[in-house]
C-alpha positions, -999 to +999 in steps of 0.1 A: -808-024+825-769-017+819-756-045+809-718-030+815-724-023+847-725-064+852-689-070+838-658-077+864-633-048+858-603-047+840-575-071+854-544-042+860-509-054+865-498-041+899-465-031+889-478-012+865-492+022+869-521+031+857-525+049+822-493+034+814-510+002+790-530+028+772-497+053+763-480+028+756-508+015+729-508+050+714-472+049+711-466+019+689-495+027+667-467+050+645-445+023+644-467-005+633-482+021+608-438+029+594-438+000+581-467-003+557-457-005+519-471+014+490-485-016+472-478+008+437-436+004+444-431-027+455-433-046+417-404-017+408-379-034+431-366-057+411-367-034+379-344-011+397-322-039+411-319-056+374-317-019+360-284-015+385-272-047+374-274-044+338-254+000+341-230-017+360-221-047+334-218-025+305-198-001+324-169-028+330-174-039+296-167-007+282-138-002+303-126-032+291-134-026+257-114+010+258-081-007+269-083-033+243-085-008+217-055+012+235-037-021+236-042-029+199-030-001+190-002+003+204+008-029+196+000-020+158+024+011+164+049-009+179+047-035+146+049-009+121+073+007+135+092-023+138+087-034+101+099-002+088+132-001+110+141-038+098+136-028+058+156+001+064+185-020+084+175-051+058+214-037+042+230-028+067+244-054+079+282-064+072+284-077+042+322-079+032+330-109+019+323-113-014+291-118-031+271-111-062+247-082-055+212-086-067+182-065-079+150-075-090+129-058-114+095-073-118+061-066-130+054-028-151+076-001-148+059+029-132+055+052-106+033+040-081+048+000-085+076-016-068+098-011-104+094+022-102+127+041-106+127+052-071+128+017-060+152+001-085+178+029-076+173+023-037+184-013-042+212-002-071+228+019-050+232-002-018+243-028-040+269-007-058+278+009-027+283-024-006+322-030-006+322-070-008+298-070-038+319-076-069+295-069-093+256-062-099+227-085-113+195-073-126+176-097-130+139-084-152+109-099-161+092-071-170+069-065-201+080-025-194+061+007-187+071+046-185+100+055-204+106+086-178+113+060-152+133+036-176+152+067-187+157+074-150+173+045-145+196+044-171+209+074-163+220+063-126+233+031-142+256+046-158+270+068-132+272+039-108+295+022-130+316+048-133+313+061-099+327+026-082+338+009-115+316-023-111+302-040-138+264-044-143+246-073-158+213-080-167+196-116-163+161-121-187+137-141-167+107-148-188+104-110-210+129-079-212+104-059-234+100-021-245+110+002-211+125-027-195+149-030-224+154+004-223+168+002-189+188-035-202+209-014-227+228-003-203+242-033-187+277-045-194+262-078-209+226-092-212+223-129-203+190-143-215+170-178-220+166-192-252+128-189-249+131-155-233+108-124-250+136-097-258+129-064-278+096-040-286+122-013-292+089+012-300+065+037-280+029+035-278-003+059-267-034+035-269-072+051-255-106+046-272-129+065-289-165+069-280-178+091-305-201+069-329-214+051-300-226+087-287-241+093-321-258+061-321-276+065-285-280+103-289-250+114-261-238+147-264-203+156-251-203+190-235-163+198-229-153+234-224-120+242-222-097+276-225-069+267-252-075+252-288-058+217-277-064+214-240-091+188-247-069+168-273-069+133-270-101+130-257-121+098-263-150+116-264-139+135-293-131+131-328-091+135-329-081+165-356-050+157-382-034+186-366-037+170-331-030+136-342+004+144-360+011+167-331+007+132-305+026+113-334+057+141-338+058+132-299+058+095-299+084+094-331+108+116-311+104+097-279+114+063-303+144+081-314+160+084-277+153+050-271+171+042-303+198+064-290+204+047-262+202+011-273+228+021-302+250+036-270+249+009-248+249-023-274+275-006-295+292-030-324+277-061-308+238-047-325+236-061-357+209-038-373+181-049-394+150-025-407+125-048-383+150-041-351+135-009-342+103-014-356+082-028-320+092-064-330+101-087-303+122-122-307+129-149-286+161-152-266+179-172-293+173-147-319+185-121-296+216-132-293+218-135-330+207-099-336+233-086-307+202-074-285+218-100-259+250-116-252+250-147-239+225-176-224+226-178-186+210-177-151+215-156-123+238-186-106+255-187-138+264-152-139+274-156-100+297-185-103+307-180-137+315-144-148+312-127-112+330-157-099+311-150-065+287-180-057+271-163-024+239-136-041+229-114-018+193-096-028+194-060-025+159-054-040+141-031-021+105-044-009+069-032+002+059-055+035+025-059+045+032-038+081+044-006+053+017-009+029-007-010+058+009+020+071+008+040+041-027+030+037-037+039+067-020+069+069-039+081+038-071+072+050-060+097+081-049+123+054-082+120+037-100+119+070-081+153+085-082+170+050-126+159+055-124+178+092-107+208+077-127+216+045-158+211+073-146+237+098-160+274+097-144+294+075-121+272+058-148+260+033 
């Protein structure tokens, strides 16, 4: 017995046609099946979304990041270049009425320092050019240096003088020693403190010698050179008589054109004794009494008293932090372009 053929039949819409139901079953099958998921992607969602998140964050912080370093720097180009215009224009304004003009000369005398001869004869010559200064102050604390740059100086004191037919005076801080009096001698008068260190009128050449402490921890020195004495002086090296009274021959003549000048420019008021030349140094009092100085005085002294031009007006050329940055950091580009270069092809 069929037991199907017991059950009622279907119940049909009438509206409907027949075979309609079941097309219209098979049709929605594909779309109910569309939207089934690969169970595998759907835990990389959020890794993708967070992945998104994170590119697009460090992309606006690098944008950000590139103009603040554009910004900075032109800001830093904009404040050196505005530090170097105002030491250039530090003189240049009018400065007519009259005043004492004044130079500093402080620390060692050399090349590469601020009382380097280039420097003192920057602020010289603006001071002796300037029309309402009446006369020039140096005013040195200075223990001295390179007789090439004293004896630069010197020089172009003395032509100033003549050239615009001021006077030049010198003011002694704490010490006016060695190449700093060197470049004193050629002031119109030397105004000092009583305790003031005046003199060294001598020239030195100091190193060391290494040679019985290579003996002692077995150190050989292996120096080749092309020319008997190119290797003289060498601490590593015993010094010959020949080459040390060749270095001494040097130094003595070098002593006798300081001697020259401080005769020249002290004239009748040096009162010679056989210690004056020797590398001694005295105290201002004594200086005055040995004609290495004239008076005792200040710079306000000097202004009010002998100039007799109260207002000092500095004329001593200085280094400001925005320019020594600058030349630092433009050598660190000249090392770093002179690196690129030796690294190209072909240019080895």
């Amino acid at each position: 017995m069929n037991s199907n053929d017991d059950l009622p039949p279907p119940m049909q819409d009438p509206s409907v046609e027949p075979g309609v139901v079941a097309s219209a079953a098979v049709s929605a099958a594909p779309a109910q099946s569309a939207k089934i998921e690969d169970p595998r992607l759907s835990g990389f969602e959020p890794l993708l979304a967070e992945f998104a998140k994170e590119y697009l964050r460090d992309r606006r912080s690098e944008r950000r990041w590139k103009l603040f370093m554009r910004l900075f720097w032109l800001a830093l180009l904009v404040f050196f270049g505005w530090a170097v215009f105002s030491q250039q224009h530090h003189h240049t304004a009018s400065t007519s009425s009259p005043h004492t003009a004044l130079v500093e000369l402080q620390g060692e005398i050399a090349a590469d320092t601020e009382a380097s001869a280039e420097q003192l004869l920057s602020g010289l010559r603006a001071a002796f050019e300037d029309q309402g200064s009446q006369a020039v102050v140096l005013r040195i604390n200075s223990p001295g240096g390179s007789p090439v740059q004293a004896g630069i100086v010197y020089d172009e004191i003395k032509r100033l003088k003549a050239k615009h037919g001021k006077k030049l005076y010198v003011v002694v801080d704490e010490m006016c020693a060695s190449g700093a009096y060197y470049i004193a001698a050629g002031a119109d008068e030397i105004f000092v403190d009583k305790a003031s260190v005046v003199g060294s009128i001598g020239v030195l050449m100091d190193g060391f010698g290494f040679t019985g402490l290579m003996n002692k921890l077995g150190v050989e020195r292996r120096l080749m050179t092309a020319g008997e004495n190119k290797g003289m002086l060498d601490p590593f090296k015993v010094v010959s008589p020949k080459q040390q009274a060749f270095a001494q021959a040097m130094l003595d003549q070098i002593h006798q054109q300081f001697i020259a000048v401080v005769r020249e420019g002290r004239g009748d008021r040096l009162k010679e004794t056989p210690e004056m030349f020797s590398g001694l140094f005295w105290n201002g009092e004594q200086a005055v009494k040995l004609g290495l100085a004239d008076h005792f005085g200040t710079l306000d002294f000097v202004a009010r008293e002998v100039v007799k031009a109260e207002e000092v007006v500095d004329y001593t050329p200085h280094d400001n932090v925005a320019e020594r940055l600058a030349k630092r950091f433009g050598a660190s580009l000249g090392e770093a372009a002179v690196k690129s270069v030796q690294r190209w092809p072909g240019l080895r």
